[in-house]
N, C-alpha and C positions, 0 to 999 in steps of 0.2 A: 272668728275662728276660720284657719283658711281651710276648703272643702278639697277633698281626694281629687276631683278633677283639677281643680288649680295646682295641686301638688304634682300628679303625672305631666301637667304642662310644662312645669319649672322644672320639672327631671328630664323630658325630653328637649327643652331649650337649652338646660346645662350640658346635657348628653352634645347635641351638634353643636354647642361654640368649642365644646373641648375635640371633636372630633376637628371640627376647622382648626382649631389650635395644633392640633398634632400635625395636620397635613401642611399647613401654613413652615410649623418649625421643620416637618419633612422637608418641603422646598427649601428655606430657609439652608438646612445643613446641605442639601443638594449642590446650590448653589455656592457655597460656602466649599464644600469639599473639591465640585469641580474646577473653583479658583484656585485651590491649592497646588490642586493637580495639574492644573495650566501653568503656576507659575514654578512648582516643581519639572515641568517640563521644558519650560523655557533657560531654566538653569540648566540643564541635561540635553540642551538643544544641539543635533547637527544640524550648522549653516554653511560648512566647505570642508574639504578633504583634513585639513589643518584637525579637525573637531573631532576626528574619530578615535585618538589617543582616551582611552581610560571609558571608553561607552561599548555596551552591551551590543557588537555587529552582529545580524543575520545574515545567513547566505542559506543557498542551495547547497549542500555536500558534494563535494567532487566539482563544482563548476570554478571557470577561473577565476569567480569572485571569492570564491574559499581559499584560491591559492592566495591571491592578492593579501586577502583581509589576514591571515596567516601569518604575514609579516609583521605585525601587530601585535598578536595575540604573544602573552608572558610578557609583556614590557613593564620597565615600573608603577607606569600609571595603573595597570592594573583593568587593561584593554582585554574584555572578552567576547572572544569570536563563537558563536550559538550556530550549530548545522542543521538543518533541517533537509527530510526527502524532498521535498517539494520544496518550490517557491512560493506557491500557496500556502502554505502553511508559516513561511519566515514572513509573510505579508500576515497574514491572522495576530502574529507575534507583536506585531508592529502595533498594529489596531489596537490590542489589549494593551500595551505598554506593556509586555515585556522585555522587549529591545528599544535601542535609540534609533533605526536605524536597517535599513536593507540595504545588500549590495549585491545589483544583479543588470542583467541584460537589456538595454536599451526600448529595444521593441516589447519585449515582454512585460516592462517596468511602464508602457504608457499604459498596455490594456489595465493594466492591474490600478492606477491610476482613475483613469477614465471610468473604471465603477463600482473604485472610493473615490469619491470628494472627500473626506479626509485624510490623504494620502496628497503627497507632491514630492516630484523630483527635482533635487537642487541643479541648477541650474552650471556647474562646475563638473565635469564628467573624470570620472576617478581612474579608467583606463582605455585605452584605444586596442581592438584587437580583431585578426582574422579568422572569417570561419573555415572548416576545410574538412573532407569526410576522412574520418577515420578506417584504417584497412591493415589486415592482419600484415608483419614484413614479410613474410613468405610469400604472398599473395601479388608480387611485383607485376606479371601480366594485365591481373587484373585494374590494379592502379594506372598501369598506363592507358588503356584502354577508359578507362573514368577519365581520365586526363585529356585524350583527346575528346570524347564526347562532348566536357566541360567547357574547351577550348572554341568547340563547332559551338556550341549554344552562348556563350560570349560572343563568338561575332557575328552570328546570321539576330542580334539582339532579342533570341529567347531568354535569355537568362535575366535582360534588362526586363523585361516586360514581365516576370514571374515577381521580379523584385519589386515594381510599381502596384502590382496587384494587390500585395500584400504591405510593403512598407512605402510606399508611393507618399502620392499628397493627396489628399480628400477627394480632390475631382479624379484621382487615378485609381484608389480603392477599391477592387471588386472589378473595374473595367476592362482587365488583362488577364482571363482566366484561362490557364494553359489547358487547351485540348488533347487527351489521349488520342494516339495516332492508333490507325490499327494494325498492327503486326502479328508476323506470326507467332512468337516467342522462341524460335528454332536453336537460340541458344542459351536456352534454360533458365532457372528464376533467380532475382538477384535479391538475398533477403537484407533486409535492413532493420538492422536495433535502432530507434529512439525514444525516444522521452514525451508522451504527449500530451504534454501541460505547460507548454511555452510557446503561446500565441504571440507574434504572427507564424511561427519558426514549423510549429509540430502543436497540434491540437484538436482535442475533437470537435465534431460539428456533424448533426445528423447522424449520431453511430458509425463514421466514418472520421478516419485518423488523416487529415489534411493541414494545408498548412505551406508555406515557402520551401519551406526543404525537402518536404515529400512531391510539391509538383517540381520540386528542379530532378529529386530521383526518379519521378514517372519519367521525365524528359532524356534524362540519363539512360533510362532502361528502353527507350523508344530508341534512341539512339543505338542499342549495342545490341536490339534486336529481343531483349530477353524483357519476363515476365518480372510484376515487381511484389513484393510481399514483405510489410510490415510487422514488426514486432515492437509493442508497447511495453516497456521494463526502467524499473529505475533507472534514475544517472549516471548513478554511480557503478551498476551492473553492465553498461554498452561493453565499455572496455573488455569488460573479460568476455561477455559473447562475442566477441570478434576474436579473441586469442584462441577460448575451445574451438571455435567455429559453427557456433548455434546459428549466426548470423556472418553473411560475409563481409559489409562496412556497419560502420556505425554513422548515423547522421543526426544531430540532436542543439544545433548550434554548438557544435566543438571547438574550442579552441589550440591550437598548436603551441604544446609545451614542452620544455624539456623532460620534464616527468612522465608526463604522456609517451614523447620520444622512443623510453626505455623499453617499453611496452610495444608501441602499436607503432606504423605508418600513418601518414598522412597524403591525401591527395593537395593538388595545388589550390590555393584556396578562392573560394567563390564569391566571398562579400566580408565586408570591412564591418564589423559592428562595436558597437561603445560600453563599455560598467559603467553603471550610475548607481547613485545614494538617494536611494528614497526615506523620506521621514514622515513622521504627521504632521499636520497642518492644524494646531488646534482651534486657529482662527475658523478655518471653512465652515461651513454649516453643512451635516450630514444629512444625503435625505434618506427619506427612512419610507420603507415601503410597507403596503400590509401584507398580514399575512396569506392571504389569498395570492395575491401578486408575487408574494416570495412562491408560494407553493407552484405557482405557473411556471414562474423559470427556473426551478429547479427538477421539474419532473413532468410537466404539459410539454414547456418550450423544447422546439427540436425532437421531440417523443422522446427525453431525457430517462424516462423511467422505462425503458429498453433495455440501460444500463442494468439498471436492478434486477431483472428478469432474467438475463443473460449470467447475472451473477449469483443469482441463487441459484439456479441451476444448475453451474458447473459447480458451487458446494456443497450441491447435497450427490451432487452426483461421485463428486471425493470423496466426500464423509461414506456413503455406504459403501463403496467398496473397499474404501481405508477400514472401514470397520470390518467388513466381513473378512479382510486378509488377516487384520489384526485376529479376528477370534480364532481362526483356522491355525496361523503361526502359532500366537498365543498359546491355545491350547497344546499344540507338538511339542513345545518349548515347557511347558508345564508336565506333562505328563514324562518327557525324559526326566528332567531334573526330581519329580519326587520317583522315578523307580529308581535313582540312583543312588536318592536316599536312603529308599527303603530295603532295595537289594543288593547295593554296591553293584550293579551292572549299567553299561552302556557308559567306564569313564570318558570317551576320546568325548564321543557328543556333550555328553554334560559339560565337560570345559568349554568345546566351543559356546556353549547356550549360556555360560558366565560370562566369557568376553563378551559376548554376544550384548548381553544385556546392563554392563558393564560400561561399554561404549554409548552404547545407545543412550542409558539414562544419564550418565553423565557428560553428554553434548546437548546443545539448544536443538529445537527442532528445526530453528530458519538455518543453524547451518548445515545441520543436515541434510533440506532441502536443495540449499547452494551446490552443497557438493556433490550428490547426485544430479542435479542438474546442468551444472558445467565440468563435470571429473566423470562419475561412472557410469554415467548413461547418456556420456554427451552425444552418442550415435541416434536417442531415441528424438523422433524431433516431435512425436505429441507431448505436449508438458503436460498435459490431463494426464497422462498416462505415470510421467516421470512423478506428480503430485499423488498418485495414489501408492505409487510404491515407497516412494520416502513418508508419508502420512501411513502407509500401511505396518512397517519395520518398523518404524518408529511405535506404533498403538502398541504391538505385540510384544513389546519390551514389557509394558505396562500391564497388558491383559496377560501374559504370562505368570507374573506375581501374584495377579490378584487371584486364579482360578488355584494357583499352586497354594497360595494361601485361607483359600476355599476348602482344597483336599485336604491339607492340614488341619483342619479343622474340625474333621470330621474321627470320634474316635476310634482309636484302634481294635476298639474289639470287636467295630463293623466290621474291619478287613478278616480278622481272627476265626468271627462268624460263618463269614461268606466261605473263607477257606475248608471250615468243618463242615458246609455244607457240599464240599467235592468241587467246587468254582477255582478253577485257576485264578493266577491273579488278574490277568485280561477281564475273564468274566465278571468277579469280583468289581474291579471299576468301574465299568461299563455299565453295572446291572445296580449296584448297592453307592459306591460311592460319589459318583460323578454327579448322578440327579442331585444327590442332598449338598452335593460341592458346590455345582449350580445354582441352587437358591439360596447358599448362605454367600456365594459371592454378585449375584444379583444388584447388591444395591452397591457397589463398587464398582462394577464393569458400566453400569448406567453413570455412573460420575465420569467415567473414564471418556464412555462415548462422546458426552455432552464437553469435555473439553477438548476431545479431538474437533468436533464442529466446529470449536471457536480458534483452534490451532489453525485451519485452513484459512483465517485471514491473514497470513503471511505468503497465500499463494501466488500475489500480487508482484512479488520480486523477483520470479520468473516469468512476469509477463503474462498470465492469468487471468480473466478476467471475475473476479469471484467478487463477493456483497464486499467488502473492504474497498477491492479496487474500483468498482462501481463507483462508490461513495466518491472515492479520491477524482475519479472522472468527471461527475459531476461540479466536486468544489472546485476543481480548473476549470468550467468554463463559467460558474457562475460566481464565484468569489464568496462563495456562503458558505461560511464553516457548519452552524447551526445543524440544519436542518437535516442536509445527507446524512452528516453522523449521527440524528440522533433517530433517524428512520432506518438506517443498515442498524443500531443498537437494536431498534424495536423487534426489526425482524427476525436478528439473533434470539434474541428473547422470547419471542413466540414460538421459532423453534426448540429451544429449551424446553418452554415449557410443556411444547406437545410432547417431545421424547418423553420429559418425567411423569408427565400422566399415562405415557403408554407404561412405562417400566413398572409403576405404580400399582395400575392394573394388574399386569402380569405377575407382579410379587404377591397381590390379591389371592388371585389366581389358583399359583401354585401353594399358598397357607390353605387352601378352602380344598384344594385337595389332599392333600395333608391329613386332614382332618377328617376326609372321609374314608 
């Protein structure tokens, strides 16, 4: 008769051959799936320009590899062109298999390259093309003046030696680093739009927006005597900052197009660069780092988590004031519209407060931001400033409703009361209504708050620096999707969660008085 410990033995040796079983067939399908996936891939392979008929392209939105790839895009094959803000992000696309397929800018396709090893660029270049700063047409003095500066830095070979520093050959890399001269600045500041997630061109490094095209425009602005000042904003946004005139060129690795034409000038162009087709390589062997080492370059390396700091800060520094204009508006907006329910007085304001709110809810909030920031407030040049007022209009649309449907909810024969007791209706609200409005709209305006905090990551497309764009900063210079987003998620989060616990409390609060 076999004994209890013999028994537990043969339960725990059946227990680990099935557990090695299971992991053996884990591998087993592992291995299996990623063969599939290989030679799924290799059937869906780009190997030359001929290949991109009927495959899933990425680009950057607005660059001229979207113009390019465009030509493409509706054919019968059934060729889809995929945009992304970034390049980083059509490079993530790639990695995952989403797409077959990147098509972008020479220089900025090795870095991204060089750290994935599972990435390579074919060896067949998709188009040839010139870069050249973009500049309002009105702005003709200016342009000329760019044009000779540009011209003096081609031949005294500064412009050669900014180009070696950066796009050079290994022994020339870093060895040609252009020194700021020092001047007065006696003819004022020359702002410049770019994009800074396109290394070698425009990129960060040290909390500082560097890069070929910004030291050829220190060089430019050395030349013409004036000071120089950067603005970091999509791609796709340069354009029109140089048409309002938020910025007076645009520099970003531009290309000279006819589309562009219709819009913007162009200075004379300053370097010749290439479109290339990057794809995966599922031969290469990825290396794979820990997580420690992930965490150093994404947030030790270069005092990376600067970013962060810099970008919490300015949204919480939105969020409260967007919030505080929101309640203040809100509230005026609430309190005409129900006296004009209740007494048919003040109709002109009350309509306005329907369009009012009318407009408001029924537009997105990014392009409300847009348009305040290149159309009605293009005079204002802090955008901290221009983000609180289109974040603030915009809340009070929302906190309007809610406080108004707070009052409403309170009944009538409160008002009926207060009246018999000789209270105007000013008093009346102020004294009886508005507290108990208050706390029955309490846990809606804390909703409201907590989505406006998470509305301010679209601050980023004015140029911004807030947790969103932070994150975005980061994933361009380390190529890690992972980690930025899912640390800007957390910290969203944490804030969240402190608001709701403060709200929480104070709905607490005001029931325990209540009750006394």
């Amino acid at each position: 008769m076999m004994t209890r410990k013999k028994k537990n033995l043969i339960s725990y040796v059946v227990f680990a051959l099935v557990c090695v079983a299971i992991i053996i067939a884990g591998i087993c399908y592992k291995n299996y799936s990623n063969e599939q996936k290989i030679k799924k891939a290799e059937k869906n392979a780009v190997t030359c320009v001929d290949d991109l008929t009927g495959k899933k392209i990425g680009v950057q939105i607005g660059t001229t590899g979207d113009i390019y790839a465009s030509d493409y895009e509706g054919d019968k094959k059934g060729t889809v062109v995929e945009r992304y803000n970034k390049g980083t992000d059509a490079i993530q696309a790639l990695k995952d298999d989403k797409i077959n397929c990147v098509i972008l800018d020479e220089q900025p396709s090795l870095a991204y390259t060089e750290k994935n090893s599972e990435l390579k660029i074919l060896k067949e270049e998709f188009a040839v093309e010139d870069y050249a700063i973009c500049i309002d047409k009105s702005n003709t003095d200016l342009k000329s003046k760019i044009n000779d500066a540009l011209k003096k830095l081609k031949d005294d070979g500064t412009l050669a030696n900014i180009k070696k520093n950066y796009t050079g050959k290994d022994e020339e890399k870093g060895k040609f680093p252009y020194k700021k001269k020092n001047i007065s600045g006696k003819n004022g500041t020359l702002k410049v739009g770019t994009n800074a997630s396109f290394k070698p061109y425009e990129y960060y490094d040290s909390n500082k927006i560097t890069g070929l095209d910004m030291d050829m425009m220190q060089a430019v602005c050395d030349e013409l005597d004036m000071k120089l000042e950067i603005e970091d904003m999509e791609f796709d946004s340069i354009i029109a900052a140089v048409t309002s005139g938020k910025v007076d060129v645009g520099c970003a690795g531009m290309t000279v197009t006819k589309d562009r034409l219709k819009n913007v000038d162009f200075t004379d162009s300053y370097t010749t660069a290439k479109q290339v087709i990057i794809v995966k390589d599922y031969n290469a062997a990825i290396k794979a780092q820990s997580l420690s080492q992930r965490i150093h370059d994404n947030f030790v390396s270069d005092h990376r988590y600067n970013y962060l700091i810099k970008g919490f800060s300015n949204t919480i520094v939105i969020t409260i004031f967007a919030v505080l204009m929101g309640i203040i508006l809100g509230a005026i907006i609430a309190l005409i519209r129900t006296t004009h329910d209740n007494n048919g007085t003040l109709p002109i304001p009350n309509l306005i407060c329907k369009i009012y709110l009318t407009v408001v809810r029924g537009t997105p909030a990014m392009v409300q931001l847009l348009i305040f920031y290149y159309i009605i407030l293009v005079s204002v040049n802090s955008k901290i400033l221009v983000a609180i007022i289109a974040f603030g209009l915009n809340s009070a649309a929302y906190v309007a409703e809610v406080i108004r449907s707070g009052i409403n909810s309170i009944d009538k024969g409160q008002f009926e009361a207060g009246r018999s007791l000789g209270l105007n209706y000013r008093q009346t609200m102020t004294s009886i209504v508005l507290p108990q409005a208050f706390k029955n709209a309490l846990p809606a305006l804390c909703n409201e708050f907590i989505s406006l905090i998470k509305e301010t990551s679209i601050s980023g497309y004015i140029a911004i620096v807030d947790l969103t764009k932070a994150g975005d900063i980061i994933r361009s210079n380390t190529y890690d999707a992972f980690l930025p987003l899912i640390t800007v998620a957390i910290i969203y989060l944490v804030i969240v969660i402190a608001l709701t616990s403060v709200a929480n409390a104070l709905e607490r609060r005001l029931r325990a008085n209540e009750r006394h």
